[in-house]
Every structure is written in structure tokens, then in C-alpha cells.
N, C-alpha and C positions, 0 to 999 in steps of 0.2 A: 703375462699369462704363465702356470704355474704348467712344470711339466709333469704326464700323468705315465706312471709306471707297475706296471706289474712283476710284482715279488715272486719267487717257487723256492722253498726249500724243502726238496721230499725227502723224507724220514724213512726209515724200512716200512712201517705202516701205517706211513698217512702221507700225504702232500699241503704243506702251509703255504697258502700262497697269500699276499696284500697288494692291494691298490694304493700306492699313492700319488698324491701330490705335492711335489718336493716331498717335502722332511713332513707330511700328512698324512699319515695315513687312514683315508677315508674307511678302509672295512678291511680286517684280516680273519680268515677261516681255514681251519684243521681240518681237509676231505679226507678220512678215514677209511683204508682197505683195511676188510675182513683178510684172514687168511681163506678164507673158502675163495675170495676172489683172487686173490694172488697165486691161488694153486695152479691154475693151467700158464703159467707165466716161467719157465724154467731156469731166466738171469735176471737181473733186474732191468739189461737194454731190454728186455721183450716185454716188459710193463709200458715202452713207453707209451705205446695208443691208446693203451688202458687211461692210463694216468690222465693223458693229454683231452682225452675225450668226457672226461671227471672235470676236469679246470675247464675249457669251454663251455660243457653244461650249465655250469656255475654260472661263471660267469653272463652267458646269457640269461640267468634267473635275477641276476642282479640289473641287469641290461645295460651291461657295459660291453659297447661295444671295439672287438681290441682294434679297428684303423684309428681309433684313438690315442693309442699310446704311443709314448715318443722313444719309449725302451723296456723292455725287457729284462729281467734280470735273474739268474739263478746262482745257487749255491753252487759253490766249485766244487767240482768231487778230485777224485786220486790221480790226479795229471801228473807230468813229469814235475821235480821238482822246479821251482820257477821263485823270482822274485814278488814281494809283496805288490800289490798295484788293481787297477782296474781291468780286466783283458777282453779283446772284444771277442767275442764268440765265430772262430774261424774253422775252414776243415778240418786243418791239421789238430787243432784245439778235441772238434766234433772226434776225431778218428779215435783220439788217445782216452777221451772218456768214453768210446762206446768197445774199446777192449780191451779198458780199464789197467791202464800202462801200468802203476803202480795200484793195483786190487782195484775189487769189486765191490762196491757201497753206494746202497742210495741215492746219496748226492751227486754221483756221477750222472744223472739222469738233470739234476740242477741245468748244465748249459743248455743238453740235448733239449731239452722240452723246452728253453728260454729260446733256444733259433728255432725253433719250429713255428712254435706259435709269434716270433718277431717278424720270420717270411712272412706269414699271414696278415701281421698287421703294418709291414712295409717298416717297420725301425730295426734300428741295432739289437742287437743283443751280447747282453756281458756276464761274466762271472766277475767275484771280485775274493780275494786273499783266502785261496783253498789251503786245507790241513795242509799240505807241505810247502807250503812257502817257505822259500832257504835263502834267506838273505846272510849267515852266519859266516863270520870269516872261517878263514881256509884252515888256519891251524886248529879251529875249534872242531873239526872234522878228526883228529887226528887219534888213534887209539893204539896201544900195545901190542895189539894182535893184525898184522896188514891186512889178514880178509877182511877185519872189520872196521868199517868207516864209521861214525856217528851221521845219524842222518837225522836231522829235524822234523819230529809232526808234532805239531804244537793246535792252539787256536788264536793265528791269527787274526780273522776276522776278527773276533769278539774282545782279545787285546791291543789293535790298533785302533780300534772303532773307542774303546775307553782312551788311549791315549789323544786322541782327538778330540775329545768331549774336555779331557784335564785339559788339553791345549787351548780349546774355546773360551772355555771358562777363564780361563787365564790372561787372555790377550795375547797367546804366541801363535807360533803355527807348529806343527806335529814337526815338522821336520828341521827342526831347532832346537828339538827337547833331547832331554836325559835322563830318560824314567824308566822306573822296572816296574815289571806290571806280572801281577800272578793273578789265573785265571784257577778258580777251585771249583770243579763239576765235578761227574764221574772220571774224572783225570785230571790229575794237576798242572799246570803247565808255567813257569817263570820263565820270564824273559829278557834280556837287556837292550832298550832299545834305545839305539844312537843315531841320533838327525835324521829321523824319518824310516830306518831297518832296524830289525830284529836281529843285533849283531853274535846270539847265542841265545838258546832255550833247549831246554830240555827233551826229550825223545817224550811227551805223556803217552803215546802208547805202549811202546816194545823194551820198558823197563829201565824208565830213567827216571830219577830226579824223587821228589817227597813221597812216601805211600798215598794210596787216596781212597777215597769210598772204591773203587772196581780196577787199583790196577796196585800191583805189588812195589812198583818203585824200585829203587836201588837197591838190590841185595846183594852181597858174597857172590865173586863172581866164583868159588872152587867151589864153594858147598852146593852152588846150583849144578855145578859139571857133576858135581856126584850125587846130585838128586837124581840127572839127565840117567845116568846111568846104573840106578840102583834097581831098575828092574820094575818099579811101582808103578810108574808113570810113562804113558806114549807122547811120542812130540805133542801132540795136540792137546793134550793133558797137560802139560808144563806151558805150553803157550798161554793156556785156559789162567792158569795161574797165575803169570803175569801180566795179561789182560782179559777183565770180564770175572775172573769168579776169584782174585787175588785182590789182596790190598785189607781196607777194614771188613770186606762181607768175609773174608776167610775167617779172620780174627776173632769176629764176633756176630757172623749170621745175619748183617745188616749193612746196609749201603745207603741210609738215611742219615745227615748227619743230626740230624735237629734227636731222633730218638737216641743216638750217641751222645747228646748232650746230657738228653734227659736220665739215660742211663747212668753217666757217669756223677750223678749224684749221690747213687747209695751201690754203686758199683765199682770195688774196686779197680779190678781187671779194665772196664770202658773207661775210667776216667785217666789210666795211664796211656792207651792207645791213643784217647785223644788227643792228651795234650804231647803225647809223641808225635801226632799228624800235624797239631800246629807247631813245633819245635820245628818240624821239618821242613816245612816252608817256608820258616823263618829264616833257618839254616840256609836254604838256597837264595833265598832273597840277599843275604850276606855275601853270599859267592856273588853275584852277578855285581851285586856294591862295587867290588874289585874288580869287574871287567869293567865298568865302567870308569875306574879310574878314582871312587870317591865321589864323583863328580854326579851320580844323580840327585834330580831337586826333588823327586816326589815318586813314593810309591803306592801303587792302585790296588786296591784288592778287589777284586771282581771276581764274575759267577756267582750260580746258583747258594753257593756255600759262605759268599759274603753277605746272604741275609744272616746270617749267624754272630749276633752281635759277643758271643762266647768266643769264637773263635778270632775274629777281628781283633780284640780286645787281647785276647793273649798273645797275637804275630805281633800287635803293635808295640806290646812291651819288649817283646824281641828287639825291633826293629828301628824304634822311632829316632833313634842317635842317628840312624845313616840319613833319614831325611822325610819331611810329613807323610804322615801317613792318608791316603784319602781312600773311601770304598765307595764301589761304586757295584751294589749287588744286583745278578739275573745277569743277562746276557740279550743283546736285542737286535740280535742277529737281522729282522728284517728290517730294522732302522738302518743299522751297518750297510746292505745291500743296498739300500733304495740311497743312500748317500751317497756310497761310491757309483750308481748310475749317475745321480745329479752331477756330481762333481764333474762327468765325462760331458754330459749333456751342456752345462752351465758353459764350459771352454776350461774351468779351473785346473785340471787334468787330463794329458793325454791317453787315452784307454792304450792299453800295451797290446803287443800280438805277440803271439804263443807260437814257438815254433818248435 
């Protein structure tokens, strides 16, 4: 018998949640809050009955009934940092996303609303490989200035879930491989993963690693201290700039890559940024080559920006010496989740606990 699981990955203004069956998903749907509805909700923990009371309705319109399901599953939001894995959804777990140990997002509502509604239907409940999963050795930690450590947020999820998929296909298993995987959305993210961790990736939010469509990447760390300080700009202003309104939208007014492409046909200015963005990623795909030793077999291009046979097509000529190139474009996030349920459910994998 096939086990039946419900998905939740809430957005700032929506909740996506899927039904499946194993690796089936029978019916996935985007419940959409207006901001008129979100206005009497003053964090995002006090949406959650809002939210929770939208996913049941649903679901009994569908008539699924949840003593049916064998698990639960949500998006991990801003926990302490932790390693990559399955986690079951516990207090200590519940406490850290509802006051959001490391910020307030969305996804922190992921576990909350996966135990809520798993109490109800008598199963488990899990998250599985939230933005900060820090599996990266120690010394990669280590920077110039002692107050500042490198701290990993990457996308997980969505570049393990590809390396899995390379492993499948393959006939190995994940945690035998040696592959770099770069994830290209509104944030760039490379990774080097060795026998199953993520032994080094990039910061994609707080200004590491390739520029991207919405975040500025690596720049001059002095000429930023004397932006910081030139009187122009508030913390919050400079933060803006390195995530959210920096990167290609500065550059050139858009965070689409497909019209950068288009652009940079009879545009001189866009087709140098372009193919700076793919230089870049190349460039870092090269660095992580040597943490691995030479020794990766296969590099994955994934995300939304590997539909982009332009860009794929340029990283490859970068790259294709250090080892095949494969893409694997979009991101299927609720495929990722509902696998690492199964794999808990099946016995393949021990679901970890969060302390």
C-alpha cells in the first residue's frame, strides 16, 4: 500500500500544499492570501490558524480525509543551523520556528502548521533540509575579520533533491557521490557536495558568491565600507542592495532572465552583464572543482534559470573540462519534501531530531 502524505510549503502570500502517494502526487494547489487578509495578522506565527483553517477547508472540498495520512510534511523555515537530513517535527524544533531563532519567514510556519494538522491526523510530522543547513567544514567557516564567521544559507532542499535524482539515474546512491551542483533563482547558490554533505556553498543571501537576478554577490569589501559610510544610504538601504533590489535588477531594471537574454541581443550594456552572470557561476563552479579535490564526476545546473538553454550553454563552455555537465531545470521542491517523508516512512532513513 502506497503511503499518503501531505505537503505545506507557505510563501509570504500563498500556502502550496500536495497530496501524495509516494513519489505521486495526486493534486497540488497554491491557496492564495490577499494582503487585505493578512493585515490583522501582525507576524507571520499569528497567521497560523488563518492559514491552518484555508488547508483544512481545502482539503475537505477535495474529501480527503487527513486520519488518512501517514505523514506530514513542511517546509523548514529559519532554525538554528543544523545538518542536512529528514527532522521530525519536535518542541524544541516547534519553539525555534515560532521565534524564529535565526529571522522571520514564511516557511517557518512550514513545521508549525505540518504538527498541527499531523496531531489531528495521529502521524508524524517532518521538515526536511531548511535554507541553513550547515554541513560545511570548519575551516570553511573561517574569515579575516574574527567577528565575522561565514555562515551558510544556501538551497539545500532543491540541490540535494537534484543530486539524488543524478544518483538515481545513475545507479549510485547520494552519499557516494562527488558532485557540484549550482542552483540559479533569484539567488545563486554552488555547492560541493561530498558522500552525501554539503561540504562548502556559498552565503546566496547576505552577499556571497556569482551576482544573480536579486542579490549583489561578491563585491569590494572597502568600497562597500565606504558606501556604508558615505552618508547616501541607511543600514537597511545597503542591506536592500545586497539582497532584494541588488544584483541584475540594479544593473538593468529587471530580474527576469529570459528578457536579459532577449535584451542582450541588440543591447550592448545586457549582453555584457549577462554573460558576466554566467562567467560567474562558472568561476565558482571552478573554485568548489578544488575543494573537491578534482575529483567531481558531474556538475548539475538547476533552478528556475536552467530553463535558460543561453545560459546553460555558456557555464558549459566554461566548465565541461572539470566534468559532464547535466541540467536539470525549475526546482520541485514538493517532490524533494514528500521524498524525504517517504524515505522516513519506507525505514530507508532515520528522521533526525532537532535540538
Amino acid at each position: 500500500m502506497p503511503f499518503n502524505m501531505l505537503i505545506i510549503n507557505p510563501g509570504s502570500t500563498s500556502t502550496k500544499i500536495a497530496y501524495f502517494k509516494d513519489e505521486e502526487a495526486v493534486f497540488t494547489e497554491i491557496l492564495r492570501h490577499s494582503a487585505e487578509e493578512l493585515k490583522p495578522y501582525p507576524t507571520i506565527v499569528s497567521q497560523k490558524d488563518f492559514r491552518k483553517g484555508i488547508i483544512l477547508r481545502f482539503l475537505k472540498e477535495k474529501q480527503l480525509d487527513v486520519k488518512s495520512l501517514d505523514a506530514v510534511v513542511g517546509r523548514g523555515g529559519l532554525v538554528k543551523s543544523i545538518p542536512g537530513g529528514t527532522y521530525i517535527v519536535n518542541d524544541a524544533l516547534l519553539r525555534d520556528l515560532e521565534i524564529g531563532i535565526n529571522g522571520q519567514h514564511a516557511s517557518n510556519l512550514g513545521g508549525i502548521l505540518a504538527s498541527e494538522i499531523a496531531s489531528e491526523a495521529g502521524c508524524p510530522a517532518y521538515i526536511l533540509d531548511p535554507v541553513v543547513v550547515d554541513e560545511t567544514l570548519e575551516m570553511t567557516k573561517i574569515t579575516g575579520i574574527p567577528e565575522i564567521v561565514r555562515v551558510p544559507i544556501s538551497h539545500p532542499l532543491n540541490q540535494k533533491a537534484v543530486a539524488r535524482r543524478y544518483a538515481k539515474e545513475h545507479g549510485r546512491k547520494y552519499e557516494d557521490l562527488d558532485v557540484i551542483v549550482a542552483h540559479m533563482g533569484g539567488g545563486i547558490s554552488v555547492g560541493a557536495h561530498h558522500k552525501g554533505q554539503i561540504i562548502d556553498v556559498n552565503n546566496a543571501l547576505s552577499g556571497e558568491g556569482p551576482i544573480a537576478p536579486e542579490r549583489a554577490g561578491t563585491i569590494p569589501a572597502a568600497a562597500l565600507a565606504e558606501l556604508c559610510f558615505s552618508g547616501k544610504y541607511s543600514l537597511q538601504e545597503i542591506k536592500s542592495l545586497i539582497y532584494g533590489k541588488g544584483g541584475i535588477v540594479a544593473l538593468l531594471g529587471t530580474n527576469d532572465i529570459r528578457e536579459l537574454v532577449s535584451r542582450a541581443e541588440t543591447d550592448e550594456k545586457a549582453a555584457m552583464v549577462l554573460d558576466a552572470f554566467c562567467y560567474q557561476i562558472a568561476r565558482a563552479i571552478g573554485g568548489y572543482a578544488v575543494i573537491l579535490k578534482g575529483k567531481a564526476e558531474a556538475i548539475l545546473l538547476t533552478g528556475g534559470i536552467a530553463y535558460s538553454e543561453y545560459v546553460t550553454s555558456k557555464i558549459r563552455e566554461y566548465v565541461s573540462w572539470i566534468a559532464p555537465v547535466f541540467v536539470y531545470p525549475g526546482e520541485d521542491e514538493m517532490l524533494a519534501l514528500a521524498q524525504g517523508g517517504l524515505r522516513c516512512l519506507r525505514g530507508e532513513e532515520a528522521a533526525k531530531t532537532y535540538v
